[in-house]
PDB file of N, CA, C and O in Angstrom:
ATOM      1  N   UNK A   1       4.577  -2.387  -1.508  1.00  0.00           N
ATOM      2  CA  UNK A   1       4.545  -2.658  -0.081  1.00  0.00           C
ATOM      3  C   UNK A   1       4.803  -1.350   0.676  1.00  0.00           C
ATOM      4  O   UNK A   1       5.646  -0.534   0.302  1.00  0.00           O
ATOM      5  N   UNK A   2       3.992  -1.187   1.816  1.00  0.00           N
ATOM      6  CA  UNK A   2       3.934  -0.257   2.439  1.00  0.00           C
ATOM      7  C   UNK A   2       3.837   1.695   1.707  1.00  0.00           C
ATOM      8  O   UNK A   2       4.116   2.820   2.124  1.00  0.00           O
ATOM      9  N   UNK A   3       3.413   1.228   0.762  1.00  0.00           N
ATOM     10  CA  UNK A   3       3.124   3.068  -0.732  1.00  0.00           C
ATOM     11  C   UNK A   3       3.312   3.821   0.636  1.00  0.00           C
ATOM     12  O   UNK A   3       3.024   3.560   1.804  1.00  0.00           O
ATOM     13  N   UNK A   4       3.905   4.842   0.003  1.00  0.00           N
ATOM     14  CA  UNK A   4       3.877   6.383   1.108  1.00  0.00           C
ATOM     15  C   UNK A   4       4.934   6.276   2.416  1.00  0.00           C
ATOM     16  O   UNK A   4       5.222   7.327   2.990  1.00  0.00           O
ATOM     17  N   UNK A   5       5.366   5.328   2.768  1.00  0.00           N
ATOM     18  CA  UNK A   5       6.446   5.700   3.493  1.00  0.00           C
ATOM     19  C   UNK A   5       7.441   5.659   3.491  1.00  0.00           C
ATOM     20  O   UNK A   5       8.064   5.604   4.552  1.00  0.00           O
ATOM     21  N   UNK A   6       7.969   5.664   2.446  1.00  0.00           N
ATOM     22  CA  UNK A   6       9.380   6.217   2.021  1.00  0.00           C
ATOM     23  C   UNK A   6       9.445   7.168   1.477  1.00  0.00           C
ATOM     24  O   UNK A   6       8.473   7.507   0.803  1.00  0.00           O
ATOM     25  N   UNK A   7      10.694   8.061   1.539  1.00  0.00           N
ATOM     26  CA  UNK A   7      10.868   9.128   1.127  1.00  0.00           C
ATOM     27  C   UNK A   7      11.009   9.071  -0.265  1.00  0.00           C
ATOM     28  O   UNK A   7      11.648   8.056  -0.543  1.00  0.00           O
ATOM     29  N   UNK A   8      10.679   9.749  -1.330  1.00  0.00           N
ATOM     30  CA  UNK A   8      10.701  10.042  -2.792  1.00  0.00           C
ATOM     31  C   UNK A   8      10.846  11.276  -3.205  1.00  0.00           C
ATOM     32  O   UNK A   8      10.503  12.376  -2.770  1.00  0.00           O
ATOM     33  N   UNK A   9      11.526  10.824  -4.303  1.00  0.00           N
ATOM     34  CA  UNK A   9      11.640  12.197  -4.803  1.00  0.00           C
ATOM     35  C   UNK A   9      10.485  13.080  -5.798  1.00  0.00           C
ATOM     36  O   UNK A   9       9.358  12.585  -5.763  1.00  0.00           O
ATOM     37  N   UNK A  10      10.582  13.874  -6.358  1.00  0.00           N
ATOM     38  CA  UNK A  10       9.077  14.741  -7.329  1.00  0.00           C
ATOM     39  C   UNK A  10       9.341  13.936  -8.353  1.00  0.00           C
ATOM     40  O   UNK A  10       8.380  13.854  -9.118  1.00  0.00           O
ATOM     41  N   UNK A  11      10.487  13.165  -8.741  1.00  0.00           N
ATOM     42  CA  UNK A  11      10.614  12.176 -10.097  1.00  0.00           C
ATOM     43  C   UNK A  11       9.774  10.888 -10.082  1.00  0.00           C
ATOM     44  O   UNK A  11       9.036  10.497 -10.987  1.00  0.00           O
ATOM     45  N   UNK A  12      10.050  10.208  -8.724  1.00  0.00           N
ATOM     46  CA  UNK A  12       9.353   9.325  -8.252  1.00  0.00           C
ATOM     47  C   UNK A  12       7.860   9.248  -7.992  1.00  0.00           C
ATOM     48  O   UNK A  12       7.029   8.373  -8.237  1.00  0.00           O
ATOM     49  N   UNK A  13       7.801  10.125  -7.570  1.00  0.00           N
ATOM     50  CA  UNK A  13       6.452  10.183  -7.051  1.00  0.00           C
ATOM     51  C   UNK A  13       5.366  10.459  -8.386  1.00  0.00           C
ATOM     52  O   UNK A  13       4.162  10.203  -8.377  1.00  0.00           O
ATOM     53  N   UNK A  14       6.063  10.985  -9.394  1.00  0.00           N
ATOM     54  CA  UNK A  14       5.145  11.168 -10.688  1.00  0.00           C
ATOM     55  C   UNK A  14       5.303  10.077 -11.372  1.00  0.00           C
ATOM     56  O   UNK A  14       4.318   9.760 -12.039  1.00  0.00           O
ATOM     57  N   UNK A  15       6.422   9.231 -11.449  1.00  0.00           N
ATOM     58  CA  UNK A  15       6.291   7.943 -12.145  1.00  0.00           C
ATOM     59  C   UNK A  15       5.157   7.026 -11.166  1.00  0.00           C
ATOM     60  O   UNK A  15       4.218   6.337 -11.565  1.00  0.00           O
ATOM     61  N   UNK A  16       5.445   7.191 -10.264  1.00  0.00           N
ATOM     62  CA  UNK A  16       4.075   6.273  -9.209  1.00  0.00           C
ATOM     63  C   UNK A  16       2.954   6.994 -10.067  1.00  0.00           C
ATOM     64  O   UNK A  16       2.324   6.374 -10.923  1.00  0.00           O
ATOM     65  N   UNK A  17       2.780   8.071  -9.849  1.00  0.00           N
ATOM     66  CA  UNK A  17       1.256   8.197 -10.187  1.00  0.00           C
ATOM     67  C   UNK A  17       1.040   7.835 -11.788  1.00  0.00           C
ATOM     68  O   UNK A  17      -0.019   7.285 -12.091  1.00  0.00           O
ATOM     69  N   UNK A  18       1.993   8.120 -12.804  1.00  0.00           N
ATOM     70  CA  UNK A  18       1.765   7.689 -13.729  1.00  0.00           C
ATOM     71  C   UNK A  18       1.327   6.182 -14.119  1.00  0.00           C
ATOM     72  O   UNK A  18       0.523   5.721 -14.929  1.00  0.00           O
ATOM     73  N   UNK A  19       2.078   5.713 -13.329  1.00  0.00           N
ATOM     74  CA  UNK A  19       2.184   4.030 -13.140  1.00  0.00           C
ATOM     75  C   UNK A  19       0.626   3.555 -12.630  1.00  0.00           C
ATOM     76  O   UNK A  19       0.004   2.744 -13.316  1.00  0.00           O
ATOM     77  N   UNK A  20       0.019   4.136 -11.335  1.00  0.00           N
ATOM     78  CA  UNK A  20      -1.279   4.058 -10.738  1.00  0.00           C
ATOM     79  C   UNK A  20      -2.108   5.001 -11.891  1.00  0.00           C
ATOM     80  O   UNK A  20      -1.952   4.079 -12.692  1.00  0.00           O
ATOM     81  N   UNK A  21      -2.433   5.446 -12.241  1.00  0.00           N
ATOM     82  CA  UNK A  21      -3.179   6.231 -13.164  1.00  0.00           C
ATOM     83  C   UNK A  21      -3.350   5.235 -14.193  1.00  0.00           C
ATOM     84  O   UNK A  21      -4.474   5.448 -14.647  1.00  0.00           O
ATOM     85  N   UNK A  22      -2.934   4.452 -14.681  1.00  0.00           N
ATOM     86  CA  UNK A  22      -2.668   3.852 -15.993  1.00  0.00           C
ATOM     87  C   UNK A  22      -3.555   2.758 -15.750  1.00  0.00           C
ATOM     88  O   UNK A  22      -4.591   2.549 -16.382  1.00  0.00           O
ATOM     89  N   UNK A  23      -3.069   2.012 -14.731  1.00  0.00           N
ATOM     90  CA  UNK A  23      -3.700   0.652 -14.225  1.00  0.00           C
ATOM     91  C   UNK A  23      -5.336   1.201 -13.867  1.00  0.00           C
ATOM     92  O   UNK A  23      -6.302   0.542 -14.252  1.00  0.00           O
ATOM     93  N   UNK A  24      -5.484   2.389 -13.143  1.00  0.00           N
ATOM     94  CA  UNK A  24      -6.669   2.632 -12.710  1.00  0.00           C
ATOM     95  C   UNK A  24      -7.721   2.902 -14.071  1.00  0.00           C
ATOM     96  O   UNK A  24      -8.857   2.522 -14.356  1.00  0.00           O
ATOM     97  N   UNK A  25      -6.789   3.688 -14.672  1.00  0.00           N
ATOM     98  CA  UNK A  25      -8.044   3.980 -16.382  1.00  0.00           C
ATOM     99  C   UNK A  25      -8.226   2.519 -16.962  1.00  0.00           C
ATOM    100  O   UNK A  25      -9.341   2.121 -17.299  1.00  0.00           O
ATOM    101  N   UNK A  26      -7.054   1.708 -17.068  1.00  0.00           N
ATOM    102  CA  UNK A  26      -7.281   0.313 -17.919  1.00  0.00           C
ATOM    103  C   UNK A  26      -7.948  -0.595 -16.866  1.00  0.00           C
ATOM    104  O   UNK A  26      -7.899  -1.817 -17.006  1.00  0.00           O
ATOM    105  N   UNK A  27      -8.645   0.044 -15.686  1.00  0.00           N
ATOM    106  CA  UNK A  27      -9.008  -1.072 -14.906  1.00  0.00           C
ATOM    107  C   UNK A  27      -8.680  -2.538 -14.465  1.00  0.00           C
ATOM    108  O   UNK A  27      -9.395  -3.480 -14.121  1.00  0.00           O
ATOM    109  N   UNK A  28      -6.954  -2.327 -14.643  1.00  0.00           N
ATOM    110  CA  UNK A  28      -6.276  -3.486 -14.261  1.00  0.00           C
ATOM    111  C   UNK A  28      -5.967  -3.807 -12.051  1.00  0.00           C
ATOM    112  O   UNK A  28      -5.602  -2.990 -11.206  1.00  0.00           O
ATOM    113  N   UNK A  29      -6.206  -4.790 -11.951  1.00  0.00           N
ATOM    114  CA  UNK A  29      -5.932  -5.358 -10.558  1.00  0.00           C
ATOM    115  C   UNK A  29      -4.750  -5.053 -10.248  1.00  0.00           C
ATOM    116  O   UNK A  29      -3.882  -5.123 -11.118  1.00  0.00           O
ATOM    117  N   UNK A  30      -4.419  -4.631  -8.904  1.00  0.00           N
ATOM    118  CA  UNK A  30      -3.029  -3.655  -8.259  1.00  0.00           C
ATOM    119  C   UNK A  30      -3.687  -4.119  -6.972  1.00  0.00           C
ATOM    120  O   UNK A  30      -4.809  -3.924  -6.507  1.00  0.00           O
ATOM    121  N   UNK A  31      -2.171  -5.088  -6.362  1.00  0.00           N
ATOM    122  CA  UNK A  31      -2.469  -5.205  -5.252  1.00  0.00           C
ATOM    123  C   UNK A  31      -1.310  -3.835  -4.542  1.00  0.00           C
ATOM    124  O   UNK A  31      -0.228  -3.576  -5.069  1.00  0.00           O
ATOM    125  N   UNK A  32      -1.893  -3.045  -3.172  1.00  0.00           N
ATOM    126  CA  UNK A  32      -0.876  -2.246  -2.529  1.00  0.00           C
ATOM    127  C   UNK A  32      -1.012  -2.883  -0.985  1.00  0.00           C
ATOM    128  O   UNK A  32      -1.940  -3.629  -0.674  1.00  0.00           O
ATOM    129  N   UNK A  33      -0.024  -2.506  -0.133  1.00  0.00           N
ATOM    130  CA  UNK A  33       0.045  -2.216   1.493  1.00  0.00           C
ATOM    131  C   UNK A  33       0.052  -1.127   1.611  1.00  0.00           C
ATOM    132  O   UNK A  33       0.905  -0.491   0.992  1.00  0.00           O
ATOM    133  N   UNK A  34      -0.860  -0.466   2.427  1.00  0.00           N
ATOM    134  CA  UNK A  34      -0.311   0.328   2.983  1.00  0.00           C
ATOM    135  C   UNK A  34      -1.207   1.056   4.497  1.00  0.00           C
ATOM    136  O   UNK A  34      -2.417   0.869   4.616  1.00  0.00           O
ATOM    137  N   UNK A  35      -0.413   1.866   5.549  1.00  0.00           N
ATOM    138  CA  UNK A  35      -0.508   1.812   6.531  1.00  0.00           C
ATOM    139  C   UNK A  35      -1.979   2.785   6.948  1.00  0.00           C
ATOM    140  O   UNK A  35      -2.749   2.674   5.994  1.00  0.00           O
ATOM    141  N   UNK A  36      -2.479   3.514   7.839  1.00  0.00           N
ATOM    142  CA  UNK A  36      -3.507   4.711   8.007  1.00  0.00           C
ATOM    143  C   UNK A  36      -2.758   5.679   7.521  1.00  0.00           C
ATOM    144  O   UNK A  36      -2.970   6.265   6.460  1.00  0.00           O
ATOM    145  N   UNK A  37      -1.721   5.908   8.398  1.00  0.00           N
ATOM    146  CA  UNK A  37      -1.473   7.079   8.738  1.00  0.00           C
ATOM    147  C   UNK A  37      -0.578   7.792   7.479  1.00  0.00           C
ATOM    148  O   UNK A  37      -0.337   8.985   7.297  1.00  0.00           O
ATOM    149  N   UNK A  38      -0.147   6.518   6.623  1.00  0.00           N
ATOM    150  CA  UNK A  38       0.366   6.990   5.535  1.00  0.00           C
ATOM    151  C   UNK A  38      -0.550   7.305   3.989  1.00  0.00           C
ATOM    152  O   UNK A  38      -0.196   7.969   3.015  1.00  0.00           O
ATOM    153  N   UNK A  39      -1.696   6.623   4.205  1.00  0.00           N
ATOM    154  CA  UNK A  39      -2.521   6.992   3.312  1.00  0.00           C
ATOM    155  C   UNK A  39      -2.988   8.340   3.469  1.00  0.00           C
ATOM    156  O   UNK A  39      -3.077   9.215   2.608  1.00  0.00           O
ATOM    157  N   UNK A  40      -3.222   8.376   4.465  1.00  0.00           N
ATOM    158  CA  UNK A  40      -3.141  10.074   4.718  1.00  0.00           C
ATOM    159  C   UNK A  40      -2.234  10.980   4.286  1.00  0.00           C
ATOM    160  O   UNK A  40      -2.597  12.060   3.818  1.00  0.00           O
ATOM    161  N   UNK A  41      -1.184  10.695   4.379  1.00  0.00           N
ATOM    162  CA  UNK A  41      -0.303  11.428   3.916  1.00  0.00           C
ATOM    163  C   UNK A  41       0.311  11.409   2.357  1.00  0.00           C
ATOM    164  O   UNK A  41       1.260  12.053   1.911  1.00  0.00           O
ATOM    165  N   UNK A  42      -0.675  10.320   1.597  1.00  0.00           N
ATOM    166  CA  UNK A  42      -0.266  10.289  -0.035  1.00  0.00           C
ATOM    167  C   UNK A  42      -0.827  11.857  -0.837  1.00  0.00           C
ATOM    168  O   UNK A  42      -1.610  12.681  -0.363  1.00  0.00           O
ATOM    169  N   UNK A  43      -0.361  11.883  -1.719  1.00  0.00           N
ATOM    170  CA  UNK A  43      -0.817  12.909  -2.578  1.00  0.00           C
ATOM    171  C   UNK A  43      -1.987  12.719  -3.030  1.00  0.00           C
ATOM    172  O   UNK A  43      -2.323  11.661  -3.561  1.00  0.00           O
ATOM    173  N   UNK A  44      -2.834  13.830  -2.858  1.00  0.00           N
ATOM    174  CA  UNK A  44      -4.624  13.650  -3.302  1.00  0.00           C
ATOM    175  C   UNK A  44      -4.512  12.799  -4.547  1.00  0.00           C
ATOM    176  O   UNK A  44      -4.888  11.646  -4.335  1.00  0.00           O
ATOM    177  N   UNK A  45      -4.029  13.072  -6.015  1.00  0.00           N
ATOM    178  CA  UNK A  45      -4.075  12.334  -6.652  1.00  0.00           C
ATOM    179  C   UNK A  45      -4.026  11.136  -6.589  1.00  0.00           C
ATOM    180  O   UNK A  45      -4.779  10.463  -7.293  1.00  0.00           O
ATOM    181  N   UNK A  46      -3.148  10.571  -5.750  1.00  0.00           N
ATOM    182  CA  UNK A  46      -2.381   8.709  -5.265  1.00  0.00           C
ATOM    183  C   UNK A  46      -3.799   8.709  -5.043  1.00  0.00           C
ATOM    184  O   UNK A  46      -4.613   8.135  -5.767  1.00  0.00           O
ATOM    185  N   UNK A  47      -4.009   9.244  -4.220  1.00  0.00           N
ATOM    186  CA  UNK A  47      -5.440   8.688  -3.232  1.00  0.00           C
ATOM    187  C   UNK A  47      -6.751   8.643  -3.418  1.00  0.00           C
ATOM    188  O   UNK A  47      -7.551   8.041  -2.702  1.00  0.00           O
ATOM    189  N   UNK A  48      -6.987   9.269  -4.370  1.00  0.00           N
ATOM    190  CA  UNK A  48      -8.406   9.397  -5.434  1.00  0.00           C
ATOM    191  C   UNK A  48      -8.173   8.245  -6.238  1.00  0.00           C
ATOM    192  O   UNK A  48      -8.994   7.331  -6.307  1.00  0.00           O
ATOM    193  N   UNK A  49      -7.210   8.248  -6.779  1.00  0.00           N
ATOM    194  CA  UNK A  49      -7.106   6.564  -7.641  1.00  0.00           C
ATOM    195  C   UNK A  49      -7.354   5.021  -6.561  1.00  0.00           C
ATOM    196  O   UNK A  49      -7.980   3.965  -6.656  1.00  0.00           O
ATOM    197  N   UNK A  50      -6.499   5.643  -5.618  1.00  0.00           N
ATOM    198  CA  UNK A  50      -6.551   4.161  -4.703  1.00  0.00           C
ATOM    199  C   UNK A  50      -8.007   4.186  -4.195  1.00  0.00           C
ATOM    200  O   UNK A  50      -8.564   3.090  -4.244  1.00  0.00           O
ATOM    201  N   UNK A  51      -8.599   5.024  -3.806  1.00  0.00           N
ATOM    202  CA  UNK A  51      -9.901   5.061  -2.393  1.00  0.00           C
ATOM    203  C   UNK A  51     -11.087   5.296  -3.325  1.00  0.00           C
ATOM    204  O   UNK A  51     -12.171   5.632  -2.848  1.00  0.00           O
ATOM    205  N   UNK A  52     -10.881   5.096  -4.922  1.00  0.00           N
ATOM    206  CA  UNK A  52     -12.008   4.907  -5.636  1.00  0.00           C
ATOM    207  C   UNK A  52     -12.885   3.922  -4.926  1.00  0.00           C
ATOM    208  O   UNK A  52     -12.311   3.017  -4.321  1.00  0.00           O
ATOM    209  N   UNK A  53     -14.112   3.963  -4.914  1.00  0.00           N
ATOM    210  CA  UNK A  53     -15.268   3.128  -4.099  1.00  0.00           C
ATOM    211  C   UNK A  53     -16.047   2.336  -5.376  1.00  0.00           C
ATOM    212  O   UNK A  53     -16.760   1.358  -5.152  1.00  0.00           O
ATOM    213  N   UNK A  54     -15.840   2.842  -6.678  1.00  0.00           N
ATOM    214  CA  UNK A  54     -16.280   2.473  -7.873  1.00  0.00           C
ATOM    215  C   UNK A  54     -15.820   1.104  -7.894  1.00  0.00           C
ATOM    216  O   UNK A  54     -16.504   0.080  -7.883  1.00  0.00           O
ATOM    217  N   UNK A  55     -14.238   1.262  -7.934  1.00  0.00           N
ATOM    218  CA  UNK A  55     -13.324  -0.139  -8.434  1.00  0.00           C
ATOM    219  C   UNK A  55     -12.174  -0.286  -7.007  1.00  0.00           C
ATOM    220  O   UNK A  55     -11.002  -0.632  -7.154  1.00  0.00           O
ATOM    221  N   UNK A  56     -12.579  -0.066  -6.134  1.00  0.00           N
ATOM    222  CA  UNK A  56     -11.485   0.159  -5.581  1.00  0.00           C
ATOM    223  C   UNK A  56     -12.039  -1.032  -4.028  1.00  0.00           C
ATOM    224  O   UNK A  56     -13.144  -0.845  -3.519  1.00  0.00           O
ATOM    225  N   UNK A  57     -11.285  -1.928  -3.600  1.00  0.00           N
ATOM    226  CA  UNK A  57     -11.787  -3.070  -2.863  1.00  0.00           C
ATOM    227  C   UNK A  57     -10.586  -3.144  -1.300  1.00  0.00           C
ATOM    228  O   UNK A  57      -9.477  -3.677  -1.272  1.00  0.00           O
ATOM    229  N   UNK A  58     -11.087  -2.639  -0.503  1.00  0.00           N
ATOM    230  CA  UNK A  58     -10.381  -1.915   0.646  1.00  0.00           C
ATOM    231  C   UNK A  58     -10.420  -3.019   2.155  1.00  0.00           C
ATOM    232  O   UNK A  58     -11.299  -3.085   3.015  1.00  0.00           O
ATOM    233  N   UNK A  59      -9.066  -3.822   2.043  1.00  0.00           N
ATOM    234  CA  UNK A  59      -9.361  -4.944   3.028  1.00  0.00           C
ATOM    235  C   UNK A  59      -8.165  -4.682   4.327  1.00  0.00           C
ATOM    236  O   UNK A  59      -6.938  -4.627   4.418  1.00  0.00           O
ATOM    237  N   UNK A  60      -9.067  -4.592   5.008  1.00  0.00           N
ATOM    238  CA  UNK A  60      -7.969  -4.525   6.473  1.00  0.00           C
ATOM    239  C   UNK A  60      -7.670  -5.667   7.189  1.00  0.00           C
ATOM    240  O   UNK A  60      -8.348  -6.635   7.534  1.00  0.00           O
ATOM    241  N   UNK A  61      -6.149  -5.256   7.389  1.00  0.00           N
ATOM    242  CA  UNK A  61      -5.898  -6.634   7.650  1.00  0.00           C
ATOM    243  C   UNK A  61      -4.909  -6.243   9.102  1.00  0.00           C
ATOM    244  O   UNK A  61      -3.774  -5.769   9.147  1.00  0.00           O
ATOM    245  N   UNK A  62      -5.706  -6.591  10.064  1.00  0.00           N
ATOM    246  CA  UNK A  62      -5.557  -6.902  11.605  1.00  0.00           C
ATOM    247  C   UNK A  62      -4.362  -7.755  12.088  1.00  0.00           C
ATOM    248  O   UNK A  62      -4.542  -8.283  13.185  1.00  0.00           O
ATOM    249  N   UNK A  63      -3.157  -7.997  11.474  1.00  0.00           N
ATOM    250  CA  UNK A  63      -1.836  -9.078  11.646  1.00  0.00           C
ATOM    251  C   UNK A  63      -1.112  -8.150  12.529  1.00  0.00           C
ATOM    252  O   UNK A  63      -0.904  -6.966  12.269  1.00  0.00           O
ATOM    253  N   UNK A  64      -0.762  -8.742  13.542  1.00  0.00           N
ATOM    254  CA  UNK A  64       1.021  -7.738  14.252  1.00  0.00           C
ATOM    255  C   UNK A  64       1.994  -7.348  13.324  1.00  0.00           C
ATOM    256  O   UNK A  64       2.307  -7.854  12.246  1.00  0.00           O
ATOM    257  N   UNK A  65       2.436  -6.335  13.937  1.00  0.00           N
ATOM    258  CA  UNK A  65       4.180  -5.906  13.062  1.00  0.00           C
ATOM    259  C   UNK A  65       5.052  -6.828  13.304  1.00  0.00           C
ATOM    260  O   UNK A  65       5.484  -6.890  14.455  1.00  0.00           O
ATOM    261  N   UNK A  66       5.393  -7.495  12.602  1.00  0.00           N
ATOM    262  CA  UNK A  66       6.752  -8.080  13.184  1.00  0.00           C
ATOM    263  C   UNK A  66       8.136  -7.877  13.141  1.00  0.00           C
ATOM    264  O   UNK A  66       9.063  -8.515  13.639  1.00  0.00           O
ATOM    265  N   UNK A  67       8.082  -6.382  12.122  1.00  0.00           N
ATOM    266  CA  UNK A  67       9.254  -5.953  12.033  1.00  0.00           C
ATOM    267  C   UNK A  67      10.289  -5.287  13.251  1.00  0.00           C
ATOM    268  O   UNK A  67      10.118  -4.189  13.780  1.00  0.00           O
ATOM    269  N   UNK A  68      11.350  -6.207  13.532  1.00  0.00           N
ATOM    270  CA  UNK A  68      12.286  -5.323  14.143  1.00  0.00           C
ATOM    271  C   UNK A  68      12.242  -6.460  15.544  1.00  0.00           C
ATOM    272  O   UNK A  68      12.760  -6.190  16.627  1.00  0.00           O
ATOM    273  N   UNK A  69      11.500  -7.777  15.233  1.00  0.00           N
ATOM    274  CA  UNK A  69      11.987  -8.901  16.448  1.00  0.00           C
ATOM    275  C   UNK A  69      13.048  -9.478  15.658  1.00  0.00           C
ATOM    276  O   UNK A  69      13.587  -9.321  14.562  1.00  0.00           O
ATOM    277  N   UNK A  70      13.129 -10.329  16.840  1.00  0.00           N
ATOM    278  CA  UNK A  70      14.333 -11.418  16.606  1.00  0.00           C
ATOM    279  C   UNK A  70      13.585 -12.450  15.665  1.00  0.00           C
ATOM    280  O   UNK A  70      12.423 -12.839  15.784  1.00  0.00           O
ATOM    281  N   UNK A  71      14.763 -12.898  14.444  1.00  0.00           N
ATOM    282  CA  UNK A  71      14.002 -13.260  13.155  1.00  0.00           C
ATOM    283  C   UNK A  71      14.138 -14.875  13.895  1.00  0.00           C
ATOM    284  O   UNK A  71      13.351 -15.677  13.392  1.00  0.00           O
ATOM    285  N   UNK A  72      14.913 -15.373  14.872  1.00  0.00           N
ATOM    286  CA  UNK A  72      15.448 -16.531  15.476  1.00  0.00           C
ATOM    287  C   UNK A  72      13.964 -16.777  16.587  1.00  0.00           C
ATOM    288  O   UNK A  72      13.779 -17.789  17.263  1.00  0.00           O
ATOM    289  N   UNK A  73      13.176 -15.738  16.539  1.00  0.00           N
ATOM    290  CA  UNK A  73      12.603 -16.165  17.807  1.00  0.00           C
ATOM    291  C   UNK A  73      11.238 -17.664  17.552  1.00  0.00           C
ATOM    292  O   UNK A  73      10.773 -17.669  16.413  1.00  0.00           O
ATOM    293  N   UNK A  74      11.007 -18.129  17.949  1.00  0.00           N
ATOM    294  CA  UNK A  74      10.150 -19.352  17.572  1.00  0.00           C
ATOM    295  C   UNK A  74       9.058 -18.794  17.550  1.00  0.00           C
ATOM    296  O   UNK A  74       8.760 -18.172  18.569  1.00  0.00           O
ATOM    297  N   UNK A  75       8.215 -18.807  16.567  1.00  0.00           N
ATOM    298  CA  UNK A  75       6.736 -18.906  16.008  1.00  0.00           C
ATOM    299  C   UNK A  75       5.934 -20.095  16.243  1.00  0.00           C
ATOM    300  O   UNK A  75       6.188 -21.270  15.981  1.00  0.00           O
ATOM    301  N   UNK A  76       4.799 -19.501  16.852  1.00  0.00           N
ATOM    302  CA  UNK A  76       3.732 -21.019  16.741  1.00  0.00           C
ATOM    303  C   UNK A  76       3.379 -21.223  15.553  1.00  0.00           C
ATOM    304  O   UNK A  76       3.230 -20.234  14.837  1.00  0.00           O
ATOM    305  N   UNK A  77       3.090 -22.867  14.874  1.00  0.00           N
ATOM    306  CA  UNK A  77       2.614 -22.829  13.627  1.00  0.00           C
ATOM    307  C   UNK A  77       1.379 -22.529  13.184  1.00  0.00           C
ATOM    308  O   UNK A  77       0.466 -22.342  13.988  1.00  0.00           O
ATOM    309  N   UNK A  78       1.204 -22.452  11.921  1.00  0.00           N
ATOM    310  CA  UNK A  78       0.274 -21.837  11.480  1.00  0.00           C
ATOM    311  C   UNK A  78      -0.463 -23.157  11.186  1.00  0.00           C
ATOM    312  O   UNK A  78      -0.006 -24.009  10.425  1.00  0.00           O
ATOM    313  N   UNK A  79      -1.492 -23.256  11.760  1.00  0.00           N
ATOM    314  CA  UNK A  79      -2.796 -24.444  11.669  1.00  0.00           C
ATOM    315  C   UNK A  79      -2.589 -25.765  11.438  1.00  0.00           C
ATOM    316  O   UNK A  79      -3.015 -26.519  10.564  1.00  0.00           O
ATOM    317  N   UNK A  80      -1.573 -25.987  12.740  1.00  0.00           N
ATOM    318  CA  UNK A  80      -0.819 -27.000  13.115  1.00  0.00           C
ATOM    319  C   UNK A  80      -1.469 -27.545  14.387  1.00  0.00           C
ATOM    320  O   UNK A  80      -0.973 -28.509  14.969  1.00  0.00           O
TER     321      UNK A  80
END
């Protein structure tokens, strides 16, 4: 959830890619989030694996943030 915007360390960030590298050669399904502005900012490697066009299935998804309202505030239902 949300790849790339948290801070990591050079330990981290190579177990990620090791971790994404692996799934990408064995052509296993990996669901991620993540934002524009932070895909931009992943390491070329992260991002050649993710933005493969070969195997790689790129869905935008148009929902509000809702982080940082009131968790109390009333929601309309969902297809109610």
């Amino acid at each position: 959830d949300d790849l790339g915007m948290e801070t990591a360390t050079a330990w981290a960030r190579e177990k990620l890619y090791q971790i994404l590298n692996y799934r990408y050669n064995a052509r296993l399904a990996t669901v991620i989030t993540v934002t524009n502005p932070a895909l931009e900012s992943l390491d070329a490697r992260l991002r050649s694996r993710l933005m493969d066009p070969r195997i790689s299935n790129v869905v935008p998804i148009g929902a509000p943030d809702y982080r940082g309202q009131d968790k109390r505030a009333p929601r309309s239902p969902r297809g109610r």
